[in-house]
C-alpha positions in Angstrom: 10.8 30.3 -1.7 9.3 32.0 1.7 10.4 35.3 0.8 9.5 35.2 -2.9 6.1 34.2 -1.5 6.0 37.5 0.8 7.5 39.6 -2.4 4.6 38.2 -4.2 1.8 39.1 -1.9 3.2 42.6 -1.5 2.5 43.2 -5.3 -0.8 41.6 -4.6 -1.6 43.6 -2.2 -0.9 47.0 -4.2 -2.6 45.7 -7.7 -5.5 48.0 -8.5 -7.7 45.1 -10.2 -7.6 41.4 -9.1 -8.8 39.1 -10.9 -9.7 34.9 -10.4 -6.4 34.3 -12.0 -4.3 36.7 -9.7 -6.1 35.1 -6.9 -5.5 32.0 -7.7 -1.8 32.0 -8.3 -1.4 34.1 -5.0 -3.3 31.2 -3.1 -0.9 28.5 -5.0 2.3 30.2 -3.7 1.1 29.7 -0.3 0.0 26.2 -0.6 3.1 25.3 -2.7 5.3 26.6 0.1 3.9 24.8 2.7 1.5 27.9 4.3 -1.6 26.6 4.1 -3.0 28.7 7.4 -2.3 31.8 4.8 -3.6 30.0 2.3 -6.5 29.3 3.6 -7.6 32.8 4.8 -7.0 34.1 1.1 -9.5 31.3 0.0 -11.9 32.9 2.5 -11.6 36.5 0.7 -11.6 35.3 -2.7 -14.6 37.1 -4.2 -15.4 34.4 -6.4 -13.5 31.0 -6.1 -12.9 29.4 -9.6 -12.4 25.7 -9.4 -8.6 25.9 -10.1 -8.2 27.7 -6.5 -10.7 25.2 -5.0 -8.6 22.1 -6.2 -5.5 24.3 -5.2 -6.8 24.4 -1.5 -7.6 20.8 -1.7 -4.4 19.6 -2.6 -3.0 22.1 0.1 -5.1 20.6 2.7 -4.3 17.2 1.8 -0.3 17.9 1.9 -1.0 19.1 4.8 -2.9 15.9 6.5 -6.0 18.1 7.0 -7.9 15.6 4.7 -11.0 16.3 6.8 -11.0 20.0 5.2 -10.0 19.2 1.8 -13.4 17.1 2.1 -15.1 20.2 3.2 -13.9 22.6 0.5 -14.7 19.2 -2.0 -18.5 19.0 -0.9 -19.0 23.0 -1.0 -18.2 22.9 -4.6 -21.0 23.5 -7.2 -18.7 22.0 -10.0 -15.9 19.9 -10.1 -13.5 18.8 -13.1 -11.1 15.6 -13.4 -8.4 17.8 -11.3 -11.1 17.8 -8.2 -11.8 14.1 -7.9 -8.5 13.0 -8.7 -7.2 15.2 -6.3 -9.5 14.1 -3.6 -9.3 10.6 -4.4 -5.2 10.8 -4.0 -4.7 12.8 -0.7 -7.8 10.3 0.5 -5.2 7.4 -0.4 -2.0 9.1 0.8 -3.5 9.7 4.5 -5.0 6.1 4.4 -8.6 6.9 4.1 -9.1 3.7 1.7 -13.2 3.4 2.3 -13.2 6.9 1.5 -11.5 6.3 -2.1 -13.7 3.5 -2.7 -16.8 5.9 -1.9 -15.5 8.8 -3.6 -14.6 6.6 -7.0 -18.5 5.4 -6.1 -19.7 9.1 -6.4 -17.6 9.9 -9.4 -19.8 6.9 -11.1 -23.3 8.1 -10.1 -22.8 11.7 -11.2 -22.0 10.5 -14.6 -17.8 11.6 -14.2 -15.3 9.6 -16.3 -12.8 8.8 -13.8 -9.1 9.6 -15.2 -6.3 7.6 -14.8 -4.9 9.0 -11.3 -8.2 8.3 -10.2 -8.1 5.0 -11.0 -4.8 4.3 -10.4 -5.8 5.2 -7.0 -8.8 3.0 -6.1 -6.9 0.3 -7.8 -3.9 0.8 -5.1 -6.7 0.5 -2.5 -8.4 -2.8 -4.1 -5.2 -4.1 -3.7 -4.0 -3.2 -0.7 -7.2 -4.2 1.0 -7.4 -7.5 -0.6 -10.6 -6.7 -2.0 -11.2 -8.3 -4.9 -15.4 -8.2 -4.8 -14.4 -3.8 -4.9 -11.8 -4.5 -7.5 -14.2 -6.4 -9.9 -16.6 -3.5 -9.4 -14.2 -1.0 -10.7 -12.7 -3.4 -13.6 -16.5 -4.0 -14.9 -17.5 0.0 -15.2 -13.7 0.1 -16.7 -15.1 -2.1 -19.3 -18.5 0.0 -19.5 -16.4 3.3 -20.2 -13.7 1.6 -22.6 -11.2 2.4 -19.9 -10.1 -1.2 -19.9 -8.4 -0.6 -23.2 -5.5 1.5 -22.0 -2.5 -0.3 -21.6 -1.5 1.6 -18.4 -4.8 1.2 -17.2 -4.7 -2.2 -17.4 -0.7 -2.4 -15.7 -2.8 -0.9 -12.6 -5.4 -3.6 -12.8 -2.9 -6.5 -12.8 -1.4 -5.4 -10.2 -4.9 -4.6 -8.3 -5.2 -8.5 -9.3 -2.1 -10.2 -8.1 -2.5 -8.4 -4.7 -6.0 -9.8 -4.3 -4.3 -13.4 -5.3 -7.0 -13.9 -8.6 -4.1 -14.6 -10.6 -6.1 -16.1 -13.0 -7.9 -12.9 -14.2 -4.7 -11.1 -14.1 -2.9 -13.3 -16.7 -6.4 -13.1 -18.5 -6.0 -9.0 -18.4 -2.3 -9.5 -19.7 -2.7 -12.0 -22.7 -5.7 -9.4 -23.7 -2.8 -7.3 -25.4 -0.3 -8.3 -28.3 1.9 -5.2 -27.1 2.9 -4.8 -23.6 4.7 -2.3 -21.6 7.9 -3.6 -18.7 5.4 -2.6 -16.2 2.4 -5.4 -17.2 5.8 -7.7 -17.6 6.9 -7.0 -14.1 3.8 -7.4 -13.1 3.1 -10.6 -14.0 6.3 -12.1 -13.3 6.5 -11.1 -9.8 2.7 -12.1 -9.3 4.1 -16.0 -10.1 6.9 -15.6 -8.1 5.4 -13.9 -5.1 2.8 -16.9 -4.8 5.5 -19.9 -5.5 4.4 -20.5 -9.0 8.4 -20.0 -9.9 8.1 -22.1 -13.1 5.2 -20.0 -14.4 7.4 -16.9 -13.5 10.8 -18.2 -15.0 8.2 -19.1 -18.4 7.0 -16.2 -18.7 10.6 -14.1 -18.6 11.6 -16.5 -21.3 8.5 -14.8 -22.8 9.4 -11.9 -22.6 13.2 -12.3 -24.4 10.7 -13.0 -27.5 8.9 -9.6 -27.4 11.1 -6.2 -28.0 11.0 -5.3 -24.2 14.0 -5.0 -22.4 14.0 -6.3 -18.7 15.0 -3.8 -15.8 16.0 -4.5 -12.2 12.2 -5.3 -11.2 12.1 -7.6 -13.7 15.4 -9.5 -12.6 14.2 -9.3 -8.6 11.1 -11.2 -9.9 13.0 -13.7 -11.6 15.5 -14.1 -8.8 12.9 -14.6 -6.4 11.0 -17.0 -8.2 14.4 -19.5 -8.5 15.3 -18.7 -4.7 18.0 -16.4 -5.5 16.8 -14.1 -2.7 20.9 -12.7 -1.7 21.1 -11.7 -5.1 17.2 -9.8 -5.3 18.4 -8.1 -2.0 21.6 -6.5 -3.4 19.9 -5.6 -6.4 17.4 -3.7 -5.0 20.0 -1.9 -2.6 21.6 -1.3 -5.7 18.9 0.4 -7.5 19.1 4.1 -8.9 15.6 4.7 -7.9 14.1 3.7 -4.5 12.1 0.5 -4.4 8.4 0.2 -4.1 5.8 -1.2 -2.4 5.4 -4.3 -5.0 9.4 -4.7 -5.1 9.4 -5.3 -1.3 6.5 -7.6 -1.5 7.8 -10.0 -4.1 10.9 -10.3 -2.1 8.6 -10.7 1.3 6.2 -13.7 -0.5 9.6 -15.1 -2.0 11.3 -15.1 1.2 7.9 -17.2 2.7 8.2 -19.2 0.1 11.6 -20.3 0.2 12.0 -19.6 4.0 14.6 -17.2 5.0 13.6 -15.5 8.0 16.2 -12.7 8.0 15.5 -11.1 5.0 11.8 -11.2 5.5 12.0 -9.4 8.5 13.6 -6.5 6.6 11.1 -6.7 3.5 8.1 -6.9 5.8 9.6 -3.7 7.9 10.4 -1.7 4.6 6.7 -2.7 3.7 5.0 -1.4 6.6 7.0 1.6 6.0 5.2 2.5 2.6 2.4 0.6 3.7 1.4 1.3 7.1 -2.2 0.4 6.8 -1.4 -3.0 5.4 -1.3 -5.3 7.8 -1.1 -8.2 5.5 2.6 -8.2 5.9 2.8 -8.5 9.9 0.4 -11.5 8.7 3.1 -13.0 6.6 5.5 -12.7 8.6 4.1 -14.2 12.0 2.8 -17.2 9.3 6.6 -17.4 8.8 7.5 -17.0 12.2 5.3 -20.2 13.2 6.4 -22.0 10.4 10.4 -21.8 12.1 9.0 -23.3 15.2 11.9 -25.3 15.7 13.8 -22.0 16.4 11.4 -21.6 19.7 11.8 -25.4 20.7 15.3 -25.0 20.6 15.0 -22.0 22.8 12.5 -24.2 25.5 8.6 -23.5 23.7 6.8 -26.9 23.3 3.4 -26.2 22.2 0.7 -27.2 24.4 -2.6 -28.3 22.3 -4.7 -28.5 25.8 -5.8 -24.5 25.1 -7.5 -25.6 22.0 -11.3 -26.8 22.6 -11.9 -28.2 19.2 -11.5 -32.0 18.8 -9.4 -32.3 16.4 -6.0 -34.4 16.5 -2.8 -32.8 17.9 -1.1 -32.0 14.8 -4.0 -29.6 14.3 -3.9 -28.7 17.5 -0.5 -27.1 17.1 -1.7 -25.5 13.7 -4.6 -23.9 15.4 -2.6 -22.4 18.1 -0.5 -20.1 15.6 -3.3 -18.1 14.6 -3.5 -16.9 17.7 -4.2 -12.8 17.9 -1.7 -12.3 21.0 1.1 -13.8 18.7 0.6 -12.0 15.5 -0.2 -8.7 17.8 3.3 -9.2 19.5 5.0 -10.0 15.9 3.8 -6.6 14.8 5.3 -4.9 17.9 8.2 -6.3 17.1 7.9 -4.8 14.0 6.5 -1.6 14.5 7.6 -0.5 18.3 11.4 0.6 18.6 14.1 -1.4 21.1 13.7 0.3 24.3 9.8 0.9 24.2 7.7 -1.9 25.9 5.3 -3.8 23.8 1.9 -3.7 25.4 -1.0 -6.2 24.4 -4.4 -5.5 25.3 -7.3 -8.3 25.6 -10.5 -8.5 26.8 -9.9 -12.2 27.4 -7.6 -13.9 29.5 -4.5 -14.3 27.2 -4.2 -18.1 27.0 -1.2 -20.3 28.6 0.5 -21.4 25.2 0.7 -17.8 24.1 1.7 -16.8 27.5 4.7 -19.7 27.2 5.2 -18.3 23.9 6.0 -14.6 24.2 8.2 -15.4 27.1 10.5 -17.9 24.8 10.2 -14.9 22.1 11.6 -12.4 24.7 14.5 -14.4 25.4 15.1 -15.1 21.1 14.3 -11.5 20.4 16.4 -10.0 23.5 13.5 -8.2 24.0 11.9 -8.0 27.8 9.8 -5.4 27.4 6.3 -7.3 26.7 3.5 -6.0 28.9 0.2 -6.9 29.3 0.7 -10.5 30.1 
């Protein structure tokens, strides 16, 4: 590709007349092999720069995790089409700038731009995987305004945006909006009941679906599996998969596996999670929840919780409740997730850490194998 790149710019180089559209698709062999520092000083001698090349450089910055940039050539622009916020709105999501997306689709709605479906798509993802749900009802109503709500993709993205934020109720009120539905609004639905323990509702609305002209896939069956406990079989059917599996695949199985309690496989959702996800710590959340809720696996191993670091006066059941949410724990469950064997886990505090969480990581270096905690 390198070299047809260098072939090209050599018949650039010795064309009499250039005009925007030579320019442009000189400037997209660079950023389309991965030479953006080239790239970048032919945007600077580009006579005029149309907003094809301008998007062009955007999207190359952005590839190139120079979002910072892409923002720069963005704001210097005197017009933009759909390609330009879409394409700033997307690179903003890939390099985890979600606030930025949110403002960015904010913008879009004050200069009077109909967003397009990436875009949406987009700030959608980011409602989601924040939680958001005050930002997500913002976008759904000035979907409404524009008659975006309509479109039945559009719509597959908004359930979705819903079941994340846990409003399950609007989402099945977005999917009984429409007599015809596509497999992903069915997926989406069904793994929404399963991943929050609502099995029955899940396993009633796959008997649903047998009655429309739909035809279930392997998301589909992973929902269903994991709303009837059948987490083995969800596991080898997503290994088995001809495509890779998702962020919403892994985090059915993840909520299933809370539900129904089985520790092992959680771990491994929660890791492949992070993995597409790493800006979401709502699975390290899920999985320390889970972690506390085996207790018995650290009393076996010596722990015995110790409700005299807990000031409240409350009884000592709740005593031992209150002291899982402690921030040392669920900081030490992400390092187990996050930090390779072989590289110490360090906790910092501003606070002395407490004794019970001090007794606690020591009981989960000996489970885990691990000694390599520091900052206690």
């Amino acid at each position: 590709m390198n070299s047809k790149v260098d072939v090209a710019r050599k018949l650039f180089e010795v064309m009499p007349d250039k005009n925007e559209v030579t320019w442009t698709a000189m400037l997209t062999g660079y950023t389309r092999s991965g030479r953006i520092n080239e790239a970048a000083e032919l945007f600077k001698e580009m006579p005029v720069k149309p907003v094809a090349a301008c998007n062009e450089m955007i999207m190359g910055f952005g590839l190139d995790g120079e979002v910072g940039k892409a923002r720069l050539v963005f704001d210097q622009m005197r017009e933009k089409d759909d390609g330009t916020w879409s394409t700033m709105i997307k690179i903003s999501e890939r390099k985890g700038f979600e606030l930025e997306v949110l403002a960015l689709f904010s913008l879009m709605q004050t200069e009077g731009v109909r967003p397009s479906f990436p875009s949406v798509k987009s700030v959608l993802s980011v409602c989601g995987s924040l939680a958001s749900l005050d930002h997500g009802r913002q976008v759904h109503s000035q979907l409404v305004r524009s008659q975006f709500d309509i479109d039945i993709y559009v719509s597959s993205v908004l359930i979705t945006m819903y079941i994340k934020c846990g409003d399950l109720v609007t989402a099945k009120r977005v999917f009984d909006r429409f007599s015809t539905r596509d497999i992903v609004m069915w997926n989406s639905i069904i793994a929404g009941y399963a991943q929050h323990g609502f099995g029955e509702k899940a396993l009633e609305v796959f008997h649903d679906m047998f009655s429309s002209s739909i035809a279930p896939d392997e998301i589909t069956f992973i929902g269903v599996l994991s709303a009837s406990g059948k987490l083995n079989e969800a596991m080898n059917l997503i290994e088995n998969m001809p495509v890779e599996a998702d962020a919403t695949v892994w985090g059915a199985l993840l909520d299933a596996c809370r539900t129904h309690k089985n520790l092992d496989l959680a771990e491994i959702a929660a890791k492949k999670l992070l993995q597409l996800e790493p800006n979401n710590a709502g699975p390290s959340i899920l999985l320390s929840n889970l972690y506390a809720s085996q207790s018995a696996l650290l009393r076996e191993a010596g722990y015995c919780p110790d409700g005299s670091f807990v000031m409240h006066d409350v009884d000592e059941e709740d005593k031992v409740h209150s002291l899982r949410d402690h921030s040392e724990k669920l900081a030490v469950a992400y390092g187990l997730l996050k930090v390779p064997e072989g590289m110490p886990i360090r906790v910092m505090k501003n606070l002395r850490v407490c004794g019970d969480c001090h007794s606690t990581i020591k009981v989960i270096a000996q489970v885990t194998g691990r000694d390599d905690f520091e900052g206690y």
